[in-house]
C-alpha positions in Angstrom: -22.2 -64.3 -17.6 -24.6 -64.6 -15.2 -28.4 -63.8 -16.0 -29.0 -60.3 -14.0 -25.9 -58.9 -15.7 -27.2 -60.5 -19.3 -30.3 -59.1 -18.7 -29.0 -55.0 -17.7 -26.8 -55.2 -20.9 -29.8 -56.1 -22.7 -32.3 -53.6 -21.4 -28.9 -50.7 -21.8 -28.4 -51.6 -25.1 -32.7 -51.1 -25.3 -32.5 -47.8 -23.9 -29.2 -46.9 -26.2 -31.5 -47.9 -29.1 -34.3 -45.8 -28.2 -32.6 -42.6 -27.7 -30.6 -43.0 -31.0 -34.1 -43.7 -33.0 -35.4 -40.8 -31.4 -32.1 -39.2 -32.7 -32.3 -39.8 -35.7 -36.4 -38.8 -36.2 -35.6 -35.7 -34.8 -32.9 -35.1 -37.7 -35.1 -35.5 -40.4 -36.2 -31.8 -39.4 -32.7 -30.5 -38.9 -32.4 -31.8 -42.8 -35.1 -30.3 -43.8 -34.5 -27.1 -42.2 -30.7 -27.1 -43.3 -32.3 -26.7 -46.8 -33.5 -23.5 -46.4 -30.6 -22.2 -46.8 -28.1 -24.4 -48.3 -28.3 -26.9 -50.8 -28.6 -30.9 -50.2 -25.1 -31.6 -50.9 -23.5 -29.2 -49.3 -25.2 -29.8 -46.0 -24.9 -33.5 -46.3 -20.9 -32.8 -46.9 -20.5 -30.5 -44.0 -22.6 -32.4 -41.5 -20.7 -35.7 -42.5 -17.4 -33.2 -42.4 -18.1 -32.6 -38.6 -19.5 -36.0 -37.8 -16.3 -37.2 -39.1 -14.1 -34.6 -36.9 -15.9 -35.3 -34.1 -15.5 -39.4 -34.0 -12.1 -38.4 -34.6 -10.8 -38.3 -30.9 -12.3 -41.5 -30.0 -9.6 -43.1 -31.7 -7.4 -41.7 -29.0 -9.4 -42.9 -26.2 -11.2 -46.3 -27.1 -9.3 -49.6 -26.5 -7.0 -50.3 -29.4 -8.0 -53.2 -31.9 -6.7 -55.8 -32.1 -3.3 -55.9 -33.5 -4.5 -58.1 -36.4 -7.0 -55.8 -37.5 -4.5 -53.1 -39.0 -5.9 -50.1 -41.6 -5.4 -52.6 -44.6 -6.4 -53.4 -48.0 -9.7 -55.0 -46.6 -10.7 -52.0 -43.8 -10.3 -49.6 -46.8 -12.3 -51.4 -48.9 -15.1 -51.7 -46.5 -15.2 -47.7 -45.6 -15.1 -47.2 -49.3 -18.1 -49.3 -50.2 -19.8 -48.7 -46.9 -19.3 -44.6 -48.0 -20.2 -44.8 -51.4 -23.3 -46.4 -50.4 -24.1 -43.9 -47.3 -23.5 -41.1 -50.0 -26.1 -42.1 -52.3 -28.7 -43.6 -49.5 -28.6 -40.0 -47.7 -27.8 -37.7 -50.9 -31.5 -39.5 -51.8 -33.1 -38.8 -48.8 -32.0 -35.2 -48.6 -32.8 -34.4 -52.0 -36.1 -36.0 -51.3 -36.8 -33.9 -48.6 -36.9 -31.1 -50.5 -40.1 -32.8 -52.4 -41.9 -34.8 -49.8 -42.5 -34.5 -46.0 -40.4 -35.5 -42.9 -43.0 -37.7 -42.1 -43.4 -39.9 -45.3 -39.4 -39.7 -45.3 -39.3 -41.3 -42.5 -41.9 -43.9 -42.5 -40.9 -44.9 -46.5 -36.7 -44.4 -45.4 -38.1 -47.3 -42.7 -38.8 -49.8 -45.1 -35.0 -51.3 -45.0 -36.2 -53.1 -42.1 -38.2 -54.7 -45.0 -35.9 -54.6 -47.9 -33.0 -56.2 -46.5 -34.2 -59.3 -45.9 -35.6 -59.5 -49.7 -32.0 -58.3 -50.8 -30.9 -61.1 -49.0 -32.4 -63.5 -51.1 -30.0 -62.5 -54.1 -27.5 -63.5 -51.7 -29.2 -67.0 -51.1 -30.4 -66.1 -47.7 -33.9 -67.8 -47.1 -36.5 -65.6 -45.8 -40.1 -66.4 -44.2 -43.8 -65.7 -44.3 -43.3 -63.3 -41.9 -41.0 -60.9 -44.2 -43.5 -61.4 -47.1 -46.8 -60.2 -45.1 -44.5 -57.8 -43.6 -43.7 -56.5 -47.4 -47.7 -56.7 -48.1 -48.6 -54.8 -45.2 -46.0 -52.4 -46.5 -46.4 -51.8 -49.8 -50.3 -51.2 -49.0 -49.3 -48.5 -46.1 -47.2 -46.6 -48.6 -50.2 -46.8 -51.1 -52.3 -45.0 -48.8 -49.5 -42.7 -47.7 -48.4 -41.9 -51.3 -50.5 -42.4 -54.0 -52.6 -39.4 -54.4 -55.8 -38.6 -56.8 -54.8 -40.4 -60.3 -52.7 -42.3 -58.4 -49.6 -39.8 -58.5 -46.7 -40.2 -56.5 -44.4 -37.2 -55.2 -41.1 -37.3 -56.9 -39.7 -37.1 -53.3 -41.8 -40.4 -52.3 -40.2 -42.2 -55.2 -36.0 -40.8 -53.8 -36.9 -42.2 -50.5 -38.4 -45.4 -51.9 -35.1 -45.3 -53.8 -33.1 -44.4 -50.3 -34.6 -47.1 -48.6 -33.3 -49.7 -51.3 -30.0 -48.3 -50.7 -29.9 -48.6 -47.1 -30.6 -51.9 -47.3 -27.6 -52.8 -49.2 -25.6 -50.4 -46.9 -26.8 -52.5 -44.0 -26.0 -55.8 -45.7 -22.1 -53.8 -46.3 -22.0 -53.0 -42.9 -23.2 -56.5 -41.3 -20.3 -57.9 -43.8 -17.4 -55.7 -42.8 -18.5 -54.9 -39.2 -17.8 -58.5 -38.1 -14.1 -57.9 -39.7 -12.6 -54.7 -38.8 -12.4 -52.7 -35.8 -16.5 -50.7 -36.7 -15.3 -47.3 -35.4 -12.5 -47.3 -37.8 -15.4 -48.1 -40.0 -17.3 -45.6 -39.0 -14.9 -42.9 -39.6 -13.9 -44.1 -42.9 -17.3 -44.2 -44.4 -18.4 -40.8 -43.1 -15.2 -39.4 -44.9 -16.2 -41.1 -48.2 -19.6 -39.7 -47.8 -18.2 -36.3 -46.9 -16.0 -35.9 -49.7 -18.6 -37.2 -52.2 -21.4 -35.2 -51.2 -18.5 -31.9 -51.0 -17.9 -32.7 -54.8 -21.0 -32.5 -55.6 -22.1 -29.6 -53.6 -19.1 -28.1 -55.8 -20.3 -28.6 -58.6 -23.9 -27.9 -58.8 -25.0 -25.8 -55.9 -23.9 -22.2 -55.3 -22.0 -22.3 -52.1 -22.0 -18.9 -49.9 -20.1 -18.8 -46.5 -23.5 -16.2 -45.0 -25.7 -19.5 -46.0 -23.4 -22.1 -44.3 -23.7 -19.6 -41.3 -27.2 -19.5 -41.5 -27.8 -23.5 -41.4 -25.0 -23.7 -38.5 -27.7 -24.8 -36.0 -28.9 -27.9 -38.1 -25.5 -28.7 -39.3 -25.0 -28.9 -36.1 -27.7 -31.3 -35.0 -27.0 -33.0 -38.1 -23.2 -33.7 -37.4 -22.8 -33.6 -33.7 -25.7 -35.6 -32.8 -27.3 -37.4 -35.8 -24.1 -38.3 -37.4 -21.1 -38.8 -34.4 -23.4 -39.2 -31.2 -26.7 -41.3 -33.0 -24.5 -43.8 -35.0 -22.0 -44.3 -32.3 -24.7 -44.8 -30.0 -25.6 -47.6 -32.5 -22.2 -49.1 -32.9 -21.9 -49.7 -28.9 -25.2 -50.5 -28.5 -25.6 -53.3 -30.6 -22.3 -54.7 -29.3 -25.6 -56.6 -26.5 -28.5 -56.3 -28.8 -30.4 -58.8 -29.9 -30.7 -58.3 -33.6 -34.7 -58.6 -34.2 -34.9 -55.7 -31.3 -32.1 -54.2 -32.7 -34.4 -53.7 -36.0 -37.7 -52.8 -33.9 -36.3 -50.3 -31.8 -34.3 -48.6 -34.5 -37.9 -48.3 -36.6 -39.1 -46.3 -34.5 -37.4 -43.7 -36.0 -40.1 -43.2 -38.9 -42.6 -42.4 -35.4 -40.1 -40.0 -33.6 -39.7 -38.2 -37.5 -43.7 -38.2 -37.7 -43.5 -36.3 -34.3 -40.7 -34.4 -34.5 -42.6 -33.1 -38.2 -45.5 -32.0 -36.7 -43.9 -30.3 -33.1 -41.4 -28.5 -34.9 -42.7 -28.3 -39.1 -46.7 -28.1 -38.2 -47.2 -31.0 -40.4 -49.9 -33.2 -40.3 -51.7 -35.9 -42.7 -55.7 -37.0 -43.9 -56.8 -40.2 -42.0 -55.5 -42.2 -44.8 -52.3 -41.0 -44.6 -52.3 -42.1 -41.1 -53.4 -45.7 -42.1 -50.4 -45.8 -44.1 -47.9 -44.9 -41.6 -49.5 -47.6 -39.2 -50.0 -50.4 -41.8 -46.3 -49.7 -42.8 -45.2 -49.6 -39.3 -47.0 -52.9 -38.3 -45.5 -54.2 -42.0 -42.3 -53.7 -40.1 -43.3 -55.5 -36.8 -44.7 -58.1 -39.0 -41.1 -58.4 -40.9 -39.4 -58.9 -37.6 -41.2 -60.9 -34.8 -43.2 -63.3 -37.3 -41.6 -66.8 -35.7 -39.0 -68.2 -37.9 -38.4 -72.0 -38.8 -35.9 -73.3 -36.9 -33.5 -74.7 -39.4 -31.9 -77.8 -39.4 -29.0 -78.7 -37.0 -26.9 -80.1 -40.0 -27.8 -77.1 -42.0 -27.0 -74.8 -39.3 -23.3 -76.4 -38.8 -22.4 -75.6 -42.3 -23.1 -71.1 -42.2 
């Protein structure tokens, strides 16, 4: 492929990148203002319920895969897992919401940029210096962001700090089986897992009112249409040119389009040393990602 056209895809798939981040900041409000009227569950089930319905048609209209990659043992297996572990990584982050702030959501949620990488090692994946100041930087930024006068944390800190260790492992899942099977089918599969989980639950302990589910239509709405079926289809095709360390970068800036998006729409706003925090986490993340690697071996490279 020549250059020019290398180069377009590239700065496309940029662009793609950047409008799903800011996305996906923007829906940390539509989460938070689903809950004043519904519970966590319940909004999580119906905004993955009409993600889910949504992605639906593209099945119709996107090329068929390939006819080796049927709905199998394998594809099932991979929107389970993938599911099980979006239902617990966003049932985390909602029910933290209800005890923290869309912008320390977003900036701690960010810290799978971080995380996976260190997961990796359990997997035997080598990581550099790079991902360790990058963890440093981290771990001081959400000290200042979190730890308030004798040194307590908000419960809703410690379900995103939880979250964020889950959507690591979800991005390891989906790096896994995303390389396998057709990712759309993927797609759709896991947001069904996560819908039916999170409906279960809503079921069971939240009181669930058809004048409520009415009143939260506009950020379900947000929250399914655009966050869910738009932002992480938007992903899916975009990274199809992405370099991944961009990939990573661009996608963080999420946690900045959230700390916007919370103070436009939610008036919030933090002391200077919550500010601190957000940068020193943000530049932990920069850190993580464009710190040069080693190049390894030529042997060692033949046998991955």
């Amino acid at each position: 492929m020549p250059r020019t056209a290398m180069r377009s895809q590239a700065l496309r798939a940029d662009v793609l990148m950047l409008i799903t981040a800011a996305i996906w900041g923007a829906a940390f409000v539509a989460q938070r203002l689903g809950m004043d009227a519904i519970g966590p569950f319940l909004y999580t089930g119906l905004r993955f319920t009409l993600g889910a319905l949504v992605l639906l048609p593209l099945l119709l209209v996107l090329p068929k895969p390939a006819v080796k990659q049927p709905l199998n043992r394998g594809m099932l297996l991979g929107g389970l897992l993938m599911g099980l572990a979006l239902s617990l990584g966003i049932n985390l982050q909602q029910v933290g919401l209800l005890f923290t702030s869309v912008t320390n959501s977003g900036f701690i949620t960010g810290l799978y940029v971080i995380i996976v990488p260190l997961l990796g090692l359990f997997l035997g994946h080598r990581t550099g210096m790079g991902t360790w100041i990058g963890a440093s930087l981290a771990v001081a930024g959400m000290f200042l962001l979190s730890v308030g006068d004798n040194f307590h944390v908000a419960s809703g800190d410690w379900l995103q700090l939880a979250g964020a260790f889950v959507w690591g492992i979800h991005v390891l899942l989906v790096g896994f089986f995303a390389s396998r099977y057709d990712p759309i089918r993927l797609a759709l599969l896991q947001f069904a897992v996560c819908a039916v989980v999170s409906l279960v639950l809503a079921m069971v302990f939240e009181d669930i009112r058809f004048s409520a589910i009415v009143q939260a239509g506009p950020a379900i709405l947000y929250g399914g249409v655009i966050a869910v079926a738009i932002g992480y289809t938007l992903q899916v095709v975009a990274q199809r040119h992405a370099i991944a360390s961009h990939a990573a970068i661009i996608l963080s800036l999420e946690a900045v389009f959230a700390a916007i998006a919370g103070a436009l729409m939610l008036d919030e706003s933090l002391h200077a040393r919550g500010y601190l925090g957000c940068a020193l986490m943000f530049v932990g993340m920069l850190v993580a990602q464009l710190w040069p690697q080693r190049q390894a071996p030529a042997v060692a490279a033949t046998t991955n």
